[in-house]
C-alpha positions in Angstrom: 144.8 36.7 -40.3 141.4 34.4 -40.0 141.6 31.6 -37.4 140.7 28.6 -39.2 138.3 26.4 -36.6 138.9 22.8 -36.8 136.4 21.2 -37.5 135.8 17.1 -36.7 133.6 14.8 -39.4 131.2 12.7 -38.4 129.3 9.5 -40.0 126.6 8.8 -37.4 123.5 10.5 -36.1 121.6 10.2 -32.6 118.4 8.9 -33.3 115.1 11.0 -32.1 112.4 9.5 -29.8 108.9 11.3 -29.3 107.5 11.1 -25.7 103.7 12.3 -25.5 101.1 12.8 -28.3 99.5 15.7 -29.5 101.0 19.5 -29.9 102.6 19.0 -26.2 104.7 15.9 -27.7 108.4 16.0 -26.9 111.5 14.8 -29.1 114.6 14.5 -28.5 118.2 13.5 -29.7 118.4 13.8 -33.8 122.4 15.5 -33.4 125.1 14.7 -35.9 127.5 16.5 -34.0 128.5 16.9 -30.5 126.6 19.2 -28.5 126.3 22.9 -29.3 129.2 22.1 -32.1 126.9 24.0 -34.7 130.0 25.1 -36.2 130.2 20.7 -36.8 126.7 19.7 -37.8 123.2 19.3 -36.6 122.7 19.6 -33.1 119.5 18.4 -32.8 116.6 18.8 -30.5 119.0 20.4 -27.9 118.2 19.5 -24.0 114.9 18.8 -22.6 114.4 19.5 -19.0 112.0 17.1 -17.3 111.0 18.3 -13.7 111.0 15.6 -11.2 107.5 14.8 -9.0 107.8 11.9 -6.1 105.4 10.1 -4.4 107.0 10.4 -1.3 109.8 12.8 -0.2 111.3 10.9 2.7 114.7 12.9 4.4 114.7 16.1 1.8 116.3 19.2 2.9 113.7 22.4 3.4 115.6 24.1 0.1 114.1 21.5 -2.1 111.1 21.1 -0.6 110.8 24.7 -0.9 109.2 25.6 -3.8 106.4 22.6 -3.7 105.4 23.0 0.1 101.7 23.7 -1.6 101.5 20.7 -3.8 104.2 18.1 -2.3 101.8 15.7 -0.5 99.5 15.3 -3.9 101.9 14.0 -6.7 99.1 15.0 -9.6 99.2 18.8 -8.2 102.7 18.8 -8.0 102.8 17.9 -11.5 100.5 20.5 -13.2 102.3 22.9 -10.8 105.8 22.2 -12.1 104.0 22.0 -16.0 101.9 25.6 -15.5 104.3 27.5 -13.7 108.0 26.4 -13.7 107.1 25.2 -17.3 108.9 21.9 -17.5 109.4 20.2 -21.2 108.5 16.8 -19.3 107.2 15.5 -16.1 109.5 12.9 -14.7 107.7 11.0 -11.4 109.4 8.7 -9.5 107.6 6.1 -7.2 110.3 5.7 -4.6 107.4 4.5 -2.0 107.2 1.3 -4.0 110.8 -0.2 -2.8 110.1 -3.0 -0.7 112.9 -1.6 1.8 110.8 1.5 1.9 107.4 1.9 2.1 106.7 -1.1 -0.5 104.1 0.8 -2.2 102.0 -2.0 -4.3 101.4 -1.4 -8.0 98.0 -0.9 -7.9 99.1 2.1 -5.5 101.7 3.0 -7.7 99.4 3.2 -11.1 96.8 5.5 -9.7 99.4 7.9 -8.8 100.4 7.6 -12.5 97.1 7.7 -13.5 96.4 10.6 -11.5 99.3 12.5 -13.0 98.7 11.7 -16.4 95.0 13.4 -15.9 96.2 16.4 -14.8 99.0 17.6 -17.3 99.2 17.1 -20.9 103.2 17.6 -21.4 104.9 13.9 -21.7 105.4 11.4 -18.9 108.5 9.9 -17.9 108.1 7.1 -14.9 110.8 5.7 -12.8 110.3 2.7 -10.7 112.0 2.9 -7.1 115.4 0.7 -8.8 114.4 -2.3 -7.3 114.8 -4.9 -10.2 111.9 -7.4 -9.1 109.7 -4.9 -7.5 109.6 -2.4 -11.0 108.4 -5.6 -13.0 106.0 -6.0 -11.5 105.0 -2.1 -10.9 106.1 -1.1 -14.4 103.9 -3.5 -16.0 100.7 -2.3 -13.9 101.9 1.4 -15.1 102.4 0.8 -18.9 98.9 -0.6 -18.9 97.0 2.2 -17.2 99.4 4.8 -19.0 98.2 3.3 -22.7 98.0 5.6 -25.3 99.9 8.3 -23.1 103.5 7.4 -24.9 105.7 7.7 -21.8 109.3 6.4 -20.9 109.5 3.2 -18.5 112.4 3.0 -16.1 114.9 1.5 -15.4 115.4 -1.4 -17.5 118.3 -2.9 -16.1 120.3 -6.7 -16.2 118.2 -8.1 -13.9 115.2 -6.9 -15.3 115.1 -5.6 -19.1 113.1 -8.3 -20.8 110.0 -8.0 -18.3 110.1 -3.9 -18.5 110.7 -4.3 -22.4 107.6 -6.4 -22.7 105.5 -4.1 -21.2 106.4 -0.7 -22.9 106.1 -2.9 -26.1 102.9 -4.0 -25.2 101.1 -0.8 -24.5 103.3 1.5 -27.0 105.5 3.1 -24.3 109.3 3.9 -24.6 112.0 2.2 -22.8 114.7 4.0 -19.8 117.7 1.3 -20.4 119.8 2.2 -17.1 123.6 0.4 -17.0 125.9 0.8 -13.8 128.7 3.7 -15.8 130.1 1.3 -18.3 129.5 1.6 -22.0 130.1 -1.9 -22.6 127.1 -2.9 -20.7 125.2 -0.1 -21.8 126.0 -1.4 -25.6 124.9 -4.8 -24.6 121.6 -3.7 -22.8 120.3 -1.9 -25.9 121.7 -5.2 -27.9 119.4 -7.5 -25.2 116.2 -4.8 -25.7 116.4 -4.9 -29.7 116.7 -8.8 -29.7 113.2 -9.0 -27.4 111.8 -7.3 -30.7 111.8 -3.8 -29.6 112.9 -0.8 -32.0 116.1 0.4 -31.3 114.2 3.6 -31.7 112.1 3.7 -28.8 115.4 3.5 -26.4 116.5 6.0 -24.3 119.6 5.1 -22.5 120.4 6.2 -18.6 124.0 5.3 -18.4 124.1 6.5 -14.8 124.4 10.0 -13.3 127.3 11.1 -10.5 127.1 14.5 -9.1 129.3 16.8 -8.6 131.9 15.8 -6.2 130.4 12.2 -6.6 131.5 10.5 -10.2 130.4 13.6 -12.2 133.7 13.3 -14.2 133.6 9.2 -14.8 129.8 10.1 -15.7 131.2 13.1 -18.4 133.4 10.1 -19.7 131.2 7.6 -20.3 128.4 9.8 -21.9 130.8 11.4 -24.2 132.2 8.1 -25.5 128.9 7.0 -25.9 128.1 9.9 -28.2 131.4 9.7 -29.5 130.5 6.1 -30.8 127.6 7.0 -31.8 129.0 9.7 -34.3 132.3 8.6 -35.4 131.9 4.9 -35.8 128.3 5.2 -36.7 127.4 2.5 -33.7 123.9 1.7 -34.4 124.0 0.3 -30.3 125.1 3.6 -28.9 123.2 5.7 -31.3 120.3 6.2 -28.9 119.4 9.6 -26.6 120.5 10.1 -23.2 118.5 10.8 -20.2 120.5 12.1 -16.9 118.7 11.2 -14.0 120.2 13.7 -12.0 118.4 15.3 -9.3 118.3 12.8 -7.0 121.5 12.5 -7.1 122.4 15.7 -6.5 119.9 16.3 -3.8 120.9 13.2 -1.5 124.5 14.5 -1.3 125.6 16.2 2.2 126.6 19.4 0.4 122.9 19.9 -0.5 121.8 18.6 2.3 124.1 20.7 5.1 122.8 23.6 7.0 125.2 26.8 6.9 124.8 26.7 10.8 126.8 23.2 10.8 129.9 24.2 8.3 129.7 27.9 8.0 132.3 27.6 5.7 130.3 26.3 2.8 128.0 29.0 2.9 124.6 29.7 2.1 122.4 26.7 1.9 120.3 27.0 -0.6 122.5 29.1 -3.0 125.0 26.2 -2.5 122.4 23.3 -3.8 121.1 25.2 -6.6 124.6 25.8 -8.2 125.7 22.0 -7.5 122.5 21.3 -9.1 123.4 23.9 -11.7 126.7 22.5 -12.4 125.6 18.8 -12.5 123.5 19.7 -15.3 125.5 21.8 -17.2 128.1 19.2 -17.2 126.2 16.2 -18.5 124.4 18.2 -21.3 128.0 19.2 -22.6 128.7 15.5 -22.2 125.4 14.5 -24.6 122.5 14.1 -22.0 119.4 14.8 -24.2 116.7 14.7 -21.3 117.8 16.0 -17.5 115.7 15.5 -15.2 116.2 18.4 -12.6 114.3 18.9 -9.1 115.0 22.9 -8.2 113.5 25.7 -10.5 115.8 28.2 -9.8 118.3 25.4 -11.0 116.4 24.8 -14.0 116.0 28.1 -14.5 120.2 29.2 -14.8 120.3 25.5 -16.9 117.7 27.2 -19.5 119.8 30.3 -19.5 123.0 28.6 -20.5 121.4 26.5 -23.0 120.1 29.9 -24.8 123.5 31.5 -24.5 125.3 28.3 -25.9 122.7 27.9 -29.0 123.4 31.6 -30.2 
């Protein structure tokens, strides 16, 4: 006797956003079903792996730094390297040296890194300020001007900040990173506050906050999933947006990533343990909805990109 799948039914769709121009543009979202449910509906784009570059790498364990020792002190190299031979979808940078309880990078600083990086790979740009609220208004702003034309994602557009980061990825054509603190209420209500500043609901891509393993990673699962789940079932034209998961940083700051085997034998091997709780990070918030995960390790990428294959078959 046939098993009979059940299948669910779905109303909504996730909307897709292009990053980039040309034949190395990327899009994602465009799912009318939950992810890999091809049994259900449309899955969409499928995940996009955007491979992170910094600007300064402050405290990171030798496993991550790795497999950029060559390029890691020269953000643009970094970035053709993780576009030419890891072959990332996206380049993600992150200008951590700009928070003022840092390095407190300026934004002109800040923009000819980005400039820099945009010259020297032609996949799609994603830019993340350091998460200070004042500072990335005024960085983000410098960035979205030198980066016109380039169609990248600004981040993070958060409460304190949104309408100032809005403005400028309006006025230079740019997407918007809308990042709320694991609660889908306020994510709801940040995409509500974008769209009234005049900006298409179609040019958001929402960051509802990434935990790691050991760290959140379930609360995270939860909150994704009934954002997708709003999305689809109640056709929620507030929660209908892609997800990015911001992820590697969060993995990579945790102790189990950072611990030597010499100082707790019993977890093992380093740097097998930080590529699998990379690994498992990952594979956890794309089966929650993430659209876009931005990843640090290749060999972490790599096993992600294995089990997305397997699951699409």
């Amino acid at each position: 006797m046939p098993v009979e799948i059940m299948k669910e039914t779905y109303t909504g769709k996730i909307r897709e956003v292009t990053l980039g121009t040309g034949d190395k543009a990327v899009t994602i979202g465009g799912a009318s079903a939950l992810p890999f449910h091809k049994w259900e509906g449309e899955t969409g784009q499928g995940p996009k792996i955007a491979i992170e570059v910094y600007d300064e790498t402050n405290n990171w364990p030798d496993t991550a730094k790795e497999p950029f020792a060559d390029v890691i002190d020269d953000a643009a190299k970094w970035a053709k390297k993780n576009q030419d031979e890891y072959k990332a979808d996206l380049i993600a940078l992150q200008l951590v040296s700009t928070d003022p309880n840092g390095s407190d990078a300026g934004a002109d600083e800040a923009a000819d890194t980005v400039k820099s990086v945009l010259e020297a790979i032609d996949v799609p740009l994603i830019v993340y300020g350091s998460g200070n609220a004042k500072k990335d208004e005024e960085v983000l702003k410098k960035v979205a001007e030198v980066a016109h034309g380039k169609n990248i994602a600004l981040g993070p557009a958060q409460e304190d900040n949104y309408k100032a980061v809005a403005a400028a990825a309006m006025g230079y054509d740019h997407k918007v990173i809308a990042l709320s603190p694991i609660d889908i209420n306020i994510a709801k209500q940040l995409n509500i506050l974008i769209t009234q500043l005049g900006m298409d609901a179609g040019n958001i891509i929402m960051d509802p906050t990434t935990g790691a393993l050991g760290y959140g990673l379930e609360y995270s699962y939860t909150i994704m999933e009934r954002l997708r789940l709003a999305a689809l079932q109640q056709n929620d034209q507030m929660t209908n947006m892609p997800m990015i998961a911001n992820l590697g940083a969060e993995v990579w700051r945790r102790k189990e990533a950072k611990v030597t085997a010499e100082e707790e034998p019993a977890w093992g091997d380093a740097k097998t343990r930080s590529i699998l709780w990379e690994s498992i990070t990952a594979n956890t918030l794309m089966l929650a909805g993430a659209d876009l995960l931005v990843m640090r390790h290749p060999e972490a990428i790599q096993l992600i990109r294995q089990m997305i294959e397997g699951y699409s078959k």
